[in-house]
Legacy VTK file of the C-alpha trace (Angstrom):
# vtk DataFile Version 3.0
C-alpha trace
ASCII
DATASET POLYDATA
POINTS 373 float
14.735 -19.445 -0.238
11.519 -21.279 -0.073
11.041 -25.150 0.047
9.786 -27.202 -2.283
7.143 -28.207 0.434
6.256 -24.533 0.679
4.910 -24.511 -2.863
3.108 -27.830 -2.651
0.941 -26.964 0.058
0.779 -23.419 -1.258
-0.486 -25.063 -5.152
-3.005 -27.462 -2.799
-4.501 -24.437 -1.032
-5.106 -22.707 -4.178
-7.089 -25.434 -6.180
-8.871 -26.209 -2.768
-10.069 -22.782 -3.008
-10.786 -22.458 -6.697
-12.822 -25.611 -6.783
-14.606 -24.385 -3.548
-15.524 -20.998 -5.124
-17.114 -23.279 -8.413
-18.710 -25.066 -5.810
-20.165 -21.657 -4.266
-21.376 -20.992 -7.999
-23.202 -23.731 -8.706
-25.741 -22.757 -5.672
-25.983 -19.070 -6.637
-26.669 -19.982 -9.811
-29.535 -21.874 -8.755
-31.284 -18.430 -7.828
-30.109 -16.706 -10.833
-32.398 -16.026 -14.037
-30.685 -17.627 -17.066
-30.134 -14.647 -18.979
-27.723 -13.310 -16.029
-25.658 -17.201 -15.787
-22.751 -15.804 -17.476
-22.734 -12.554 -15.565
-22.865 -14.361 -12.680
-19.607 -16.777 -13.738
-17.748 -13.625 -14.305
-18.490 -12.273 -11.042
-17.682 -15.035 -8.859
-14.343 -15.586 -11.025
-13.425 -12.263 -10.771
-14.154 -11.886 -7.415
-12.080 -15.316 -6.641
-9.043 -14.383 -8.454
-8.825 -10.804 -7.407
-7.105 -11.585 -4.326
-4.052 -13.736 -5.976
-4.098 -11.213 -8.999
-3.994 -8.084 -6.585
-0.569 -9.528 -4.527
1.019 -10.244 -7.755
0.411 -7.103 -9.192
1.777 -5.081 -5.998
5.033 -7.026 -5.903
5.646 -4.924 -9.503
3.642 -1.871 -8.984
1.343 -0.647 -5.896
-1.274 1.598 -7.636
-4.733 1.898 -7.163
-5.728 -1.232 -9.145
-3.529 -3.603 -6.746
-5.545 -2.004 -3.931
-8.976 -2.268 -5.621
-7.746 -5.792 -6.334
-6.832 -6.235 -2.840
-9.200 -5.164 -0.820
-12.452 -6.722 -3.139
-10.705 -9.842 -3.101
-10.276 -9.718 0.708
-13.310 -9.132 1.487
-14.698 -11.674 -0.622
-12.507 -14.219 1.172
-14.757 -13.561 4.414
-17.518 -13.606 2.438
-17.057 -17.319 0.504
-15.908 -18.806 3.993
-19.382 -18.366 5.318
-21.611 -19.173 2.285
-19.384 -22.416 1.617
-20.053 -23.141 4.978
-23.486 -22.424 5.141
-24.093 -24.127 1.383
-22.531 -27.377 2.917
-24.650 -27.169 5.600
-27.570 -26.858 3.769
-26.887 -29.292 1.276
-26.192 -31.957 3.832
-28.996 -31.516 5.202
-31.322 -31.712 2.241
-29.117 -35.133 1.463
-30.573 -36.729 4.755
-34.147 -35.387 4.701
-34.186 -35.793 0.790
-34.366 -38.946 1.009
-37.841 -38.664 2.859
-39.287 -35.404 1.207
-38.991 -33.679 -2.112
-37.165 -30.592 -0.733
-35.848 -28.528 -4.028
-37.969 -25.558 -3.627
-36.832 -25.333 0.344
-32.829 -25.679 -0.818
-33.529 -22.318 -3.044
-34.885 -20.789 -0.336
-32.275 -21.454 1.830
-29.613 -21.058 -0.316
-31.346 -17.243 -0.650
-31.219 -16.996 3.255
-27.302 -18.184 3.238
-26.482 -15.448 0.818
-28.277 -12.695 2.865
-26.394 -13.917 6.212
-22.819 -14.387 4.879
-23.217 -10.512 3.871
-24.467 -9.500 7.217
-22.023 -11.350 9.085
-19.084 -9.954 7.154
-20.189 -6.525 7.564
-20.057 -7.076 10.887
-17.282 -8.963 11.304
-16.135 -5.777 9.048
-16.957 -3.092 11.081
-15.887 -5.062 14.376
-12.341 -4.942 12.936
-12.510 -1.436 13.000
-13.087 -0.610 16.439
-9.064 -1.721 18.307
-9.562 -2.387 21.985
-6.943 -1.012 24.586
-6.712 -3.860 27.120
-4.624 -2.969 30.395
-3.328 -6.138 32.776
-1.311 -6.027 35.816
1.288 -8.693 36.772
3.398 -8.957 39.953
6.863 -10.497 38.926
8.489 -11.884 41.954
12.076 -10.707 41.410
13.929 -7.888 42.667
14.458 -4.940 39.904
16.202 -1.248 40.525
12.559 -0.492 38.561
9.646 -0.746 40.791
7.484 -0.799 37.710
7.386 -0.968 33.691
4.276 -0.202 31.319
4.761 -1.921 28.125
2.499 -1.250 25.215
2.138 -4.807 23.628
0.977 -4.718 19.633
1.416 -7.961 17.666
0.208 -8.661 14.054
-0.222 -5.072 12.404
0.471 -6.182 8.920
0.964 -3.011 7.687
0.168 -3.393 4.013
-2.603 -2.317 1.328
-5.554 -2.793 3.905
-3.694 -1.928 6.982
-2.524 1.158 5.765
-2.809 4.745 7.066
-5.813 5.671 9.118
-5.442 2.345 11.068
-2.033 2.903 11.978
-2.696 6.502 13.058
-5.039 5.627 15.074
-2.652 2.381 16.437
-0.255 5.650 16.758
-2.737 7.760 18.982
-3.891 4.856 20.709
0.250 3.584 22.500
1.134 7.331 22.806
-2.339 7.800 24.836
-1.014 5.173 26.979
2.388 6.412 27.976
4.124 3.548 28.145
7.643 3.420 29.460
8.322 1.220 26.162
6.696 -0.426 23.165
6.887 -4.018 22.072
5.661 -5.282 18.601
5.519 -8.714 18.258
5.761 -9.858 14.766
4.376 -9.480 11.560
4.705 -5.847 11.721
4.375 -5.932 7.760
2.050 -8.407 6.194
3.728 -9.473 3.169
5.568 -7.253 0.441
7.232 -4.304 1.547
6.199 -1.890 -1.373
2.631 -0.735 -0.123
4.234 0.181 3.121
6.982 2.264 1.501
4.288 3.669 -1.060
2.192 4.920 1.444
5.025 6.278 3.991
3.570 4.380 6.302
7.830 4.564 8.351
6.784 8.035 8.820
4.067 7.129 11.178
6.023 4.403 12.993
8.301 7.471 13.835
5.490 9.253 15.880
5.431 6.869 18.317
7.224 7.542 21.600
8.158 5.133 24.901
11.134 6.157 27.556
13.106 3.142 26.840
12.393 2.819 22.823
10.613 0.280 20.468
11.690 -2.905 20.191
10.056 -5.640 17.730
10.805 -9.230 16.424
10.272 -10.270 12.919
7.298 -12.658 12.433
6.602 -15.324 9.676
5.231 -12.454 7.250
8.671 -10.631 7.323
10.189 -13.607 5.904
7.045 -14.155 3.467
7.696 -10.833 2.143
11.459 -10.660 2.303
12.901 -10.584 5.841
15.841 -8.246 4.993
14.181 -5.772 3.034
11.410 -5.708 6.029
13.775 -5.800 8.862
16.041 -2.808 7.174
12.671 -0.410 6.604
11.429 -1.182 10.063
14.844 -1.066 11.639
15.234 2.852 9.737
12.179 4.073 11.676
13.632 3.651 14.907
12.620 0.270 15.709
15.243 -2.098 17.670
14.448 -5.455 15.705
15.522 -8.359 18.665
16.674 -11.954 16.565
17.662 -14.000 19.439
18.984 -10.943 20.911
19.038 -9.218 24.170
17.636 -6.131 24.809
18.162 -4.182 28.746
16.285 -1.431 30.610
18.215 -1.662 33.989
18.518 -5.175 35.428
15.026 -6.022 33.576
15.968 -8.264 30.386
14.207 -9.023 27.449
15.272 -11.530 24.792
13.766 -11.008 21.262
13.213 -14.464 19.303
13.895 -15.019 15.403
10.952 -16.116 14.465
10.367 -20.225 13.650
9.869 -19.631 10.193
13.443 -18.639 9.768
14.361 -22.206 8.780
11.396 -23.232 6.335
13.004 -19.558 4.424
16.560 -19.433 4.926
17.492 -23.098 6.130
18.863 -21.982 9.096
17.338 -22.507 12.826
16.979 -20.049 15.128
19.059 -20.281 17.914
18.016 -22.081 20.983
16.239 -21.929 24.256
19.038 -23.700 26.628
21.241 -21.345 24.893
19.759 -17.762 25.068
19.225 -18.352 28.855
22.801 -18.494 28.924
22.652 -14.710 28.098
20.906 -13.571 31.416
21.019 -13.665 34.807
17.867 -15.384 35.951
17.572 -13.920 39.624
16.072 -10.773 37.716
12.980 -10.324 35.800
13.211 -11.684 32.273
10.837 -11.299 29.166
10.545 -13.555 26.283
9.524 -11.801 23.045
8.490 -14.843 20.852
5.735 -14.243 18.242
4.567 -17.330 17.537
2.857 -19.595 20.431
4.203 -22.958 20.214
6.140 -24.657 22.627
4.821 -22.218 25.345
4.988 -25.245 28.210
8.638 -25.196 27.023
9.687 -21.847 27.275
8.057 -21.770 30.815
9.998 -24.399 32.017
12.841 -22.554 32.126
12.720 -19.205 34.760
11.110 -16.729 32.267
8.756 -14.599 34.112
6.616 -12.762 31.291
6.297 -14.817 27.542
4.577 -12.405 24.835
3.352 -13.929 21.622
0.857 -13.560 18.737
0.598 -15.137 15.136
-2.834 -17.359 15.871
-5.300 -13.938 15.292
-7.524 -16.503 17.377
-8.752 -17.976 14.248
-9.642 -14.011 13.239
-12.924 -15.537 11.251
-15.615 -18.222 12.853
-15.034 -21.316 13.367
-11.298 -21.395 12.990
-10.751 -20.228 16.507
-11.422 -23.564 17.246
-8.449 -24.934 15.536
-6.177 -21.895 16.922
-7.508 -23.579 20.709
-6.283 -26.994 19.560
-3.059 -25.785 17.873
-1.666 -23.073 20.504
-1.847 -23.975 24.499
-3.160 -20.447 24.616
-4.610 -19.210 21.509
-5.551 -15.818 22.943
-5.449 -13.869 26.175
-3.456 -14.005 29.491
-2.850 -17.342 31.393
-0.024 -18.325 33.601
2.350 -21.495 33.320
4.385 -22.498 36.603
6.164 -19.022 37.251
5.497 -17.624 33.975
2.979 -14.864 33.094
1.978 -15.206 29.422
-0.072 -12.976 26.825
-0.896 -14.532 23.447
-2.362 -11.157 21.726
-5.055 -11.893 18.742
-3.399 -8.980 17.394
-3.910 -5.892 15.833
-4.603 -5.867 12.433
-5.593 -8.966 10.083
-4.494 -11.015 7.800
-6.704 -11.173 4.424
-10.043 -10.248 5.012
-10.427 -6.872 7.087
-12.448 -8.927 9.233
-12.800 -10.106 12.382
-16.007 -12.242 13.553
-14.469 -14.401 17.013
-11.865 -11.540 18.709
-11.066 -7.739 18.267
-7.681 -5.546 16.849
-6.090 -5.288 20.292
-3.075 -3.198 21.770
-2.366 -4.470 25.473
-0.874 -2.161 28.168
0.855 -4.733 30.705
1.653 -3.147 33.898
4.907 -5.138 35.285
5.526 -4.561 39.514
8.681 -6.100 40.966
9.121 -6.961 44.237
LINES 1 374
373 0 1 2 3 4 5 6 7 8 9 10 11 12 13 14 15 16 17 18 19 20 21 22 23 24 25 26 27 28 29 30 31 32 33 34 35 36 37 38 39 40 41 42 43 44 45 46 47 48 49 50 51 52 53 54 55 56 57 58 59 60 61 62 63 64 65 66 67 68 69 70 71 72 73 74 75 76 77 78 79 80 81 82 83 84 85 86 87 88 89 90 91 92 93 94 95 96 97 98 99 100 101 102 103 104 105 106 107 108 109 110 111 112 113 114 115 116 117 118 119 120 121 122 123 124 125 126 127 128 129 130 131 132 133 134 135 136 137 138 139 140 141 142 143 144 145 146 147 148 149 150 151 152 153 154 155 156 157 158 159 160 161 162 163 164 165 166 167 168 169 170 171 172 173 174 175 176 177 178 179 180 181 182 183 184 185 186 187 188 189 190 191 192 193 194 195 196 197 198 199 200 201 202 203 204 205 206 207 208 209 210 211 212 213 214 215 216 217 218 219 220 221 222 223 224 225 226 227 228 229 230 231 232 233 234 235 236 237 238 239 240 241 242 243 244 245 246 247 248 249 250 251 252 253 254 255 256 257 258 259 260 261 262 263 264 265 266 267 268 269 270 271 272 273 274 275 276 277 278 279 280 281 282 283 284 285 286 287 288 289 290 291 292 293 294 295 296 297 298 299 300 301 302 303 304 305 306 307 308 309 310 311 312 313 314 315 316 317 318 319 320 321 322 323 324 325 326 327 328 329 330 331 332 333 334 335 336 337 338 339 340 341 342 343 344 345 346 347 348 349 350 351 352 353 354 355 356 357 358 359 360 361 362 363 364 365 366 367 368 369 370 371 372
């Protein structure tokens, strides 16, 4: 059940975005002839709503106008980030040197330059998206294991949905089994929101494909319990995926604990269980993973004798400049670091959330090569 607080900030971040997108057409229409205003109003409203419009529409029926809807609206989302930024820039501008020079004719022009970079940088940021990046690390854990090595394929943030549907999980498919790992981790927000363009499209069938000695295992992120965190957990869960909620998970003497995810109290009021008292599950003298797919706390989780912590959730901002608040909101908002004895990999993920767009990181699936000793 969802807070009251949830649909506050959720009503706020709508009208912040419908006043921004009249804000966006009031410049274009600066550049437009007068006989094509009105053609212009419906365009921009069409275009602003078709987002909202398309996710209602799916959570009833997923045909091919709720993925028209979807994906235009989307894409537009990348799109109106970077003309509202570059309108605001532009305006403030003029507002300073205004005041010294009579500047109207230069704002037009600029507002025409805007327009033509917001498109090129979404293209790109477009067709960036579409090219995933197979990253391989190695890590030494210093703890005896009957295993002298484990290759984990490491995916986090799929959101399997109406734009990450079936060519880009094939190809997520070819990509792990390439690898050969000895098991497959997903960490989180397998599915982005509703669960009916997944089961429309067959995408389980897919998920089946995918092979690892020692399984798959997964834990649920903040989009399973958007969508519906039973209905997501029992589809993933029926296409051979071991879903880990503050549950522990062996290959040997090698443990892995699987973290509900953080949300689970904002959705169901209850909290997820823990630190001090899942350590209480393991024995600590041998090597122990932390599945835990959103990156707070990270400093707190390698305090205790965790050797490998594997997140996701921040897509590193996923569109300029908001990687810049993922850096100041996450300790590690993308990439490898280590923390006292702990090895940790934040992964920007492997699909996206909204726009098919990326324009500061890349879709990702990490090998991590574990050696004991």
């Amino acid at each position: 059940m969802r807070s009251l607080t949830f649909y506050i900030i959720f009503a706020s971040i709508i009208l912040t975005y419908l006043i921004a997108n009249y804000y966006i057409l009031t410049r274009i229409q600066k550049l437009v002839p007068q006989q094509f205003k009105l053609f212009t109003v419906a365009g921009i409203a069409i275009l602003a709503l078709s987002f909202i419009m398309g996710r209602i529409l799916e959570r009833y029926t997923v045909c091919a106008t709720s993925d028209f809807l979807v994906w235009i609206g989307s894409l537009w989302i990348a799109l109106f980030l970077y003309l509202l930024l570059g309108f605001l820039l532009t305006d403030s501008i003029a507002a300073i040197t205004g005041i010294f020079f009579n500047i109207s004719n230069v704002k037009r022009y600029a507002y025409a330059v805007i327009i033509i970079i917001s498109f090129a940088v979404t293209v790109a940021g477009y067709i960036n998206e579409l090219k995933p990046v197979v990253k391989e690390i190695n890590i030494t854990i210093h703890k005896p294991s009957s295993l002298k090595q484990l290759r984990i394929a490491y995916a986090s943030d799929i959101h399997l949905g109406s734009i990450i549907a079936n060519s880009r999980l094939e190809n997520l498919v070819t990509l792990i089994n390439k690898s050969n790992p000895d098991i497959i981790i997903f960490g989180g927000d397998i599915v982005d929101e509703d669960i009916k363009p997944v089961i429309e499209n067959n995408l389980g069938e897919l998920l089946l494909q995918l092979k690892a000695n020692h399984g798959i295992i997964a834990v649920p992120g903040n989009h399973e319990y958007i969508g519906g965190i039973d209905k997501a957990i029992n589809y993933i869960k029926s296409h051979n995926i071991k879903i880990l909620r503050d549950e522990l998970f062996t290959i040997n003497d090698i443990q892995i604990i699987g973290r509900d995810d953080r949300s689970k109290f904002a959705f169901t009021g209850e909290h997820r269980a823990p630190m001090e008292h899942l350590i209480k599950k393991v024995n600590t003298n041998h090597p122990l993973i932390i599945i835990d797919h959103q990156p707070f706390a990270i400093a707190k989780t390698a305090s205790y004798p965790v050797d490998l912590l594997l997140s996701g959730h921040s897509h590193h901002g996923q569109l300029f400049p908001f990687n810049y608040i993922t850096s100041k909101l996450y300790q590690i908002s993308w990439g490898y670091d280590r923390i006292n004895n702990t090895h940790v990999y934040v992964s920007c993920g492997y699909g996206t959330w909204g726009p098919p767009v990326r324009t500061n990181s890349v879709s990702e699936i990490v090998i991590l090569n574990l050696f004991f000793q």
